[in-house]
C-alpha positions as CSV (number, residue, x, y, z in Angstrom):
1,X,-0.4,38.3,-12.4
2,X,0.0,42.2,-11.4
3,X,-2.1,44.9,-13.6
4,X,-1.0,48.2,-13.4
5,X,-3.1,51.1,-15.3
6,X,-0.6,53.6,-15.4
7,X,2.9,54.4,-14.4
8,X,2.2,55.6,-11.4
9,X,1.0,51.7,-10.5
10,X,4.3,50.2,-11.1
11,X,5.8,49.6,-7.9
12,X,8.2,51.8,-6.6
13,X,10.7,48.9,-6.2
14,X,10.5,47.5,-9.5
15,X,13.7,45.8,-10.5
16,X,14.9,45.0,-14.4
17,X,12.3,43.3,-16.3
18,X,11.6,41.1,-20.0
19,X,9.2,43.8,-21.7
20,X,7.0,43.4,-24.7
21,X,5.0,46.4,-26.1
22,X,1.7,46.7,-28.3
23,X,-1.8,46.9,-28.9
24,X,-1.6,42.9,-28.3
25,X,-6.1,43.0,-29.4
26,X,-7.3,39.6,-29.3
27,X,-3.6,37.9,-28.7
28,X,-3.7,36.3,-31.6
29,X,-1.1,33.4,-32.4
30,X,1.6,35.8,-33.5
31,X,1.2,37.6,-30.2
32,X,1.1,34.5,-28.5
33,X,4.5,34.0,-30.5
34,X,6.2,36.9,-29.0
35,X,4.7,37.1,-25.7
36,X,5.7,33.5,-25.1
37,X,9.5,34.5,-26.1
38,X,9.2,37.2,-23.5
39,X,7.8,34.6,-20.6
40,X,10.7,32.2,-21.4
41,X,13.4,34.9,-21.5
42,X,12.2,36.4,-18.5
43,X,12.5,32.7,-16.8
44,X,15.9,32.2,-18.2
45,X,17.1,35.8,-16.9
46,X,15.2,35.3,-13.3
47,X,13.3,38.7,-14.0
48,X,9.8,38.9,-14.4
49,X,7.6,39.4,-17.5
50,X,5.8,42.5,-18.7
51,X,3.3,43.3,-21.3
52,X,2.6,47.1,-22.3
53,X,-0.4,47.6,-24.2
54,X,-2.4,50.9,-24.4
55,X,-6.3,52.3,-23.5
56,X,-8.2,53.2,-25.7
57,X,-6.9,51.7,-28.7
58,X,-3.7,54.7,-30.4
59,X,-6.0,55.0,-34.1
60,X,-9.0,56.8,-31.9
61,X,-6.8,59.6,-30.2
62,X,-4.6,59.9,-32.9
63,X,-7.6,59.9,-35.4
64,X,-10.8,60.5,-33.5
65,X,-13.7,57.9,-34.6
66,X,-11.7,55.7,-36.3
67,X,-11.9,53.1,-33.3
68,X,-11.1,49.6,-34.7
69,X,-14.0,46.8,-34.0
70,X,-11.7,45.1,-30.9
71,X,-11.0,41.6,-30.8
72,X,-10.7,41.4,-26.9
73,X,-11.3,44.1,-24.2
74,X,-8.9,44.9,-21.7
75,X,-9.9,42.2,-19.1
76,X,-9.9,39.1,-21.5
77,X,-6.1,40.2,-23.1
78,X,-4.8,40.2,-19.5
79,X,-6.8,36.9,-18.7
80,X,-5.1,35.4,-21.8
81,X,-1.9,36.7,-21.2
82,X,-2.1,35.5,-17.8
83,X,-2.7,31.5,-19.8
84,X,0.9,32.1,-21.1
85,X,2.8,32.9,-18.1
86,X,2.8,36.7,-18.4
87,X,3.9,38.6,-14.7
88,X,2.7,41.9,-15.4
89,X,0.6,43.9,-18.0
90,X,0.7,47.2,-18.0
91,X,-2.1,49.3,-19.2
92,X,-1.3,52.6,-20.3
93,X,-3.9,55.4,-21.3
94,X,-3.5,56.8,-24.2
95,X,-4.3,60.4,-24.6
96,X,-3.8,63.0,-26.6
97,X,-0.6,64.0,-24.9
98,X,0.6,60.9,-24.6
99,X,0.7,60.6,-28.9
100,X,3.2,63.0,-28.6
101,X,5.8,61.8,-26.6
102,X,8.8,61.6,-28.7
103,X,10.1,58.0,-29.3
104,X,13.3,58.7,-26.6
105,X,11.4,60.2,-24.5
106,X,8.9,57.0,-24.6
107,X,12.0,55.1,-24.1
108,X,13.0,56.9,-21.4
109,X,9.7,57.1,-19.8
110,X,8.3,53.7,-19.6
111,X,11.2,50.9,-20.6
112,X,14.0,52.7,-18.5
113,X,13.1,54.9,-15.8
114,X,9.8,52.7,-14.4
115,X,10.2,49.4,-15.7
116,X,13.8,49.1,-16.0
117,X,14.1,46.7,-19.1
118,X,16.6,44.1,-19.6
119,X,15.2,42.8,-22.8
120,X,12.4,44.0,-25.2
121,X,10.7,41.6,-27.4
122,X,8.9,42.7,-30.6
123,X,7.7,42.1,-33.7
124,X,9.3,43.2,-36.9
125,X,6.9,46.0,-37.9
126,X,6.8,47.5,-33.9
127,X,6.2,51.4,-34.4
128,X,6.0,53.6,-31.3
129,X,6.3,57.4,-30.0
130,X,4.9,60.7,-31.5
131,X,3.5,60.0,-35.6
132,X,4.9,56.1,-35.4
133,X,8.4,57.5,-35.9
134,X,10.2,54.8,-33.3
135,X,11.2,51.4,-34.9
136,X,12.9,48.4,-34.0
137,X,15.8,49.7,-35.0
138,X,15.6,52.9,-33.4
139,X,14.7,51.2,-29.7
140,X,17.8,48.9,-30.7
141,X,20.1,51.6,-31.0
142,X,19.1,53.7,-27.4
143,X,19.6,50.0,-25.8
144,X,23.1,50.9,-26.4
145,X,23.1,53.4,-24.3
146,X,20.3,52.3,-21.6
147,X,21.7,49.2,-21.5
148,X,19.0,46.8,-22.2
149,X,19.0,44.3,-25.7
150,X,16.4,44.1,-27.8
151,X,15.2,41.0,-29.6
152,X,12.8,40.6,-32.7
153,X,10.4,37.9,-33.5
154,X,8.8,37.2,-37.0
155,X,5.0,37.1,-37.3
156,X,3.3,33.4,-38.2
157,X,2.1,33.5,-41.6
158,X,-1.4,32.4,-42.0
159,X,-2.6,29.7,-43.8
160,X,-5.4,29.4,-46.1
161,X,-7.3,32.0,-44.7
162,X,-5.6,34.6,-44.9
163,X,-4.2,34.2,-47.9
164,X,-0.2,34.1,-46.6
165,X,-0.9,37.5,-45.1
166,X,0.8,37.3,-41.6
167,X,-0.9,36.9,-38.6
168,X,-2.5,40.4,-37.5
169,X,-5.3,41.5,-36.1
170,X,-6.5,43.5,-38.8
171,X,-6.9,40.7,-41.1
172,X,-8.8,38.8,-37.7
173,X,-11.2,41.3,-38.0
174,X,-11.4,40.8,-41.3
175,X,-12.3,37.3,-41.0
176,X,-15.1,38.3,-38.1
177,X,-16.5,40.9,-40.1
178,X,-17.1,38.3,-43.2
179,X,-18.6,35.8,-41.0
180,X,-15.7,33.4,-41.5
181,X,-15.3,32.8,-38.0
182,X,-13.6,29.7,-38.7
183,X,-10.9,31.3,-40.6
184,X,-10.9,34.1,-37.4
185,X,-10.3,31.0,-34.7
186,X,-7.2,30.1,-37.3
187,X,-5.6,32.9,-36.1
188,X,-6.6,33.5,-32.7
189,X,-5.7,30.2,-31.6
190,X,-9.5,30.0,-30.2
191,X,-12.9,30.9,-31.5
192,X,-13.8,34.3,-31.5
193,X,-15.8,35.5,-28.9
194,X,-18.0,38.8,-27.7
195,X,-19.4,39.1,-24.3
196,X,-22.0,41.3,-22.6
197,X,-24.9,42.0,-20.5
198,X,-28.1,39.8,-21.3
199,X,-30.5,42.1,-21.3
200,X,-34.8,42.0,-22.2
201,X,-35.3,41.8,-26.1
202,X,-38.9,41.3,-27.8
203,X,-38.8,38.3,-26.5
204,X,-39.9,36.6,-29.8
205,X,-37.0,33.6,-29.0
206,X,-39.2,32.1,-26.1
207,X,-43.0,32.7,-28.2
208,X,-41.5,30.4,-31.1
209,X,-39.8,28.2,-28.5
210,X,-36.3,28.6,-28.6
211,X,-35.6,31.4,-25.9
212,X,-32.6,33.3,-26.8
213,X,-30.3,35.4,-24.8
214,X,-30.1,38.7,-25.9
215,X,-26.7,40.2,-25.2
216,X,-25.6,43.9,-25.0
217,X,-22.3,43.9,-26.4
218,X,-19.5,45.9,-25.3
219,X,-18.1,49.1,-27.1
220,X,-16.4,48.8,-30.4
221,X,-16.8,45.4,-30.3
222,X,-15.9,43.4,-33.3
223,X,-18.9,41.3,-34.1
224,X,-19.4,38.7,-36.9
225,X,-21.5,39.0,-40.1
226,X,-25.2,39.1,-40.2
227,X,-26.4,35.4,-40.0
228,X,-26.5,32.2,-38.2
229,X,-23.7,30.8,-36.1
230,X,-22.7,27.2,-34.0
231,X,-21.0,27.8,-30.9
232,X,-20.8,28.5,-27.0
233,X,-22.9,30.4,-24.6
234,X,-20.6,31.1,-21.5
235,X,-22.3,31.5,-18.3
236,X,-20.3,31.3,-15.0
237,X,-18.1,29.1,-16.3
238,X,-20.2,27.0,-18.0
239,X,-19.8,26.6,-21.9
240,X,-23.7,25.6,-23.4
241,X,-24.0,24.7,-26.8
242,X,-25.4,26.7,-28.4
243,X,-27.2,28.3,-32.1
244,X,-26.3,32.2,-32.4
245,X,-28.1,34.9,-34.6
246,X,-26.4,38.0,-35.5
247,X,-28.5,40.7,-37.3
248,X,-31.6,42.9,-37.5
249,X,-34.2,39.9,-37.3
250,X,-35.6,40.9,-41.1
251,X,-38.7,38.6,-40.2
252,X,-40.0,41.2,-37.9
253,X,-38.5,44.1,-39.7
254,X,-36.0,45.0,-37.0
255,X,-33.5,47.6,-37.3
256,X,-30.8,47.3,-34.6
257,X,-28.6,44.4,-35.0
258,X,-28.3,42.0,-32.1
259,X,-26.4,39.3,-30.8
260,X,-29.0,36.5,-29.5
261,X,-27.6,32.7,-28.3
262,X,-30.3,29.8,-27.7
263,X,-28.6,27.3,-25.2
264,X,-29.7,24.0,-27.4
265,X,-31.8,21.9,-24.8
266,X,-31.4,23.8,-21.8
267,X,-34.8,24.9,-20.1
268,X,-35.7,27.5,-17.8
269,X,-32.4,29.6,-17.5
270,X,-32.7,32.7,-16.3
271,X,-30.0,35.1,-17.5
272,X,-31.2,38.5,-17.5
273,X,-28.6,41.0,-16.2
274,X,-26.2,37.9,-16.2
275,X,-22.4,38.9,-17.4
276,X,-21.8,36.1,-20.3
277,X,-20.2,35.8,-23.6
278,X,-20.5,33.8,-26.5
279,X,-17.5,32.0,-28.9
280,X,-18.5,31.6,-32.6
281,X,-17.4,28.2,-33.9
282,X,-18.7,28.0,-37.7
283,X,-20.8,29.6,-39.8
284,X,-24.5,27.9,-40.8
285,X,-26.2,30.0,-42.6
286,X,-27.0,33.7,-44.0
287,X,-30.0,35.7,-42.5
288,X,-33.2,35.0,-44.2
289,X,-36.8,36.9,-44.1
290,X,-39.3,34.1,-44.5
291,X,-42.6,33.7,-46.5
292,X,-44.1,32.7,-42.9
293,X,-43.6,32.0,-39.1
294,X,-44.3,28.0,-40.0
295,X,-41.3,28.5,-42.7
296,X,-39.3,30.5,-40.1
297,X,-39.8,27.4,-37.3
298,X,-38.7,24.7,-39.5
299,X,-35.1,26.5,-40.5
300,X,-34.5,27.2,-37.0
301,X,-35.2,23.3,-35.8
302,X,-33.0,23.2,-38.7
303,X,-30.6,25.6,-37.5
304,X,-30.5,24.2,-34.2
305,X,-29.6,20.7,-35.7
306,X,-26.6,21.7,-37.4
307,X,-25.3,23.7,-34.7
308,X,-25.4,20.9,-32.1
309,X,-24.0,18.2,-34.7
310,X,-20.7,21.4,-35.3
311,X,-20.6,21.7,-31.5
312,X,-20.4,17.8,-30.8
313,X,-18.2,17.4,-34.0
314,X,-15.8,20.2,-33.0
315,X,-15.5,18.5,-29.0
316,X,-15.0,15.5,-30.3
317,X,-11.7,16.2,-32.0
């Protein structure tokens, strides 16, 4: 799959082209909906397949600091989109002057002059150009005249959940942020995962015997509720099971919240500076300050139970 950051990466003999266009965080199962329709028009037409997405997310130029908690950085969407068949992804960077491109002019720009659309898949709600004034209908309308068709795909609806809300990834993020992780997975099609640096903590983890790795998450990332997770540490392609805490570690009155995975019965790993990331599988428990260390040892035995009986459970069927 080709990744071009820019328009000036497109290559200069780029023919017509199946092209979908969005934010596309986390590629959720209604982006997998319409990204899929774009692979297997693209196949039926003999073109190839591109996604347009946008860096850093439009909501911080447009409205500075109101960065959304992101589902997937840049690398994972196009390692995703590459799982579904995808050609191209194009990465565009969003600045200040870019938010005010008029919605022709976007049209102009990007689907006709550099990637030369045949078709453009969306969803129903796609808004685009200066103040979100371009619609479906609207990009529609200038195929007429570009000569390229448009085709629109409706959104999954999500199940309990989400309460019928459509798929989105606002209400992913939702999910995350209240620690349902499980309802999170429902819509991304996966568990949801954050990756990082492992980097030195206090080191409490290995004094009370479980040694955790201590992960420097990456900007803006969207990171479950404080509290006790089952899931996966992935190192080099390795998934561990594992037991995850996310918070401020209350029994040693900490302050900075962290995101710490103990591979269950692996010894003597040595992760420091290691690239890895961690997928949340289910939720075990809330974070706790205990009377004492002897209390604090027997819930995370405890802890480490549950989480390998959810992990074993959960790759089992």
């Amino acid at each position: 799959m080709q990744r071009w950051r820019g328009l000036e990466d497109i290559p200069q003999d780029w023919g017509r082209s199946v092209v979908t266009i969005g934010s596309y965080d986390g590629v959720h199962r209604g982006h997998q909906l319409i990204i899929g329709r774009a692979v297997e028009r693209a196949r039926e037409l003999g073109v190839p397949s591109v996604v347009v997405t946008f860096d850093p997310h439009p909501s911080e130029v447009v409205r500075p600091g109101s960065h959304p908690p992101l589902l997937a950085p840049h690398h994972r969407r196009a390692e995703l989109m590459a799982e579904l068949g995808v050609d191209a992804v194009l990465i565009l960077p969003f600045t200040t002057e870019f938010s005010k491109l008029a919605p022709a002019d976007f049209i102009v720009k990007v689907l006709v002059d550099k990637l030369h659309a045949q078709l453009v898949i969306e969803g129903p709600n796609f808004r685009f150009g200066h103040r979100a004034a371009g619609n479906v209908q609207l990009l529609t309308e200038f195929g007429e005249t570009y000569d390229y068709r448009v085709e629109v795909i409706d959104l999954y609806v999500s199940g309990e959940a989400g309460g019928g809300e459509p798929f989105s990834s606002t209400l992913t993020r939702r999910l995350v942020a209240e620690g349902d992780v499980e309802g999170a997975a429902e819509i991304l099609g996966r568990p949801h995962r954050v990756e990082g640096i492992v980097v030195r903590g206090a080191q409490r983890g290995r004094e009370l015997g479980f040694p955790t790795a201590n992960v420097e998450t990456l900007p803006h990332t969207a990171i479950p509720a404080d509290g006790v997770y089952a899931g996966w540490l992935n190192v080099n392609g390795e998934a561990m099971p594992a037991a995850i805490s996310v918070g401020t570690n209350p029994q040693f009155d900490g302050t900075e919240r962290t995101v710490e995975a103990y591979a269950i019965d692996r010894v003597g790993l040595d992760l420091y500076g290691l690239h890895v990331s961690v997928d949340f599988l289910a939720y075990v428990r809330g974070m706790l300050k205990f009377d004492s260390i002897d209390e604090l040892l027997v819930a995370m035995a405890a802890d480490v139970k549950r989480c390998s009986e959810l992990v074993s459970a959960y790759e089992r069927g």
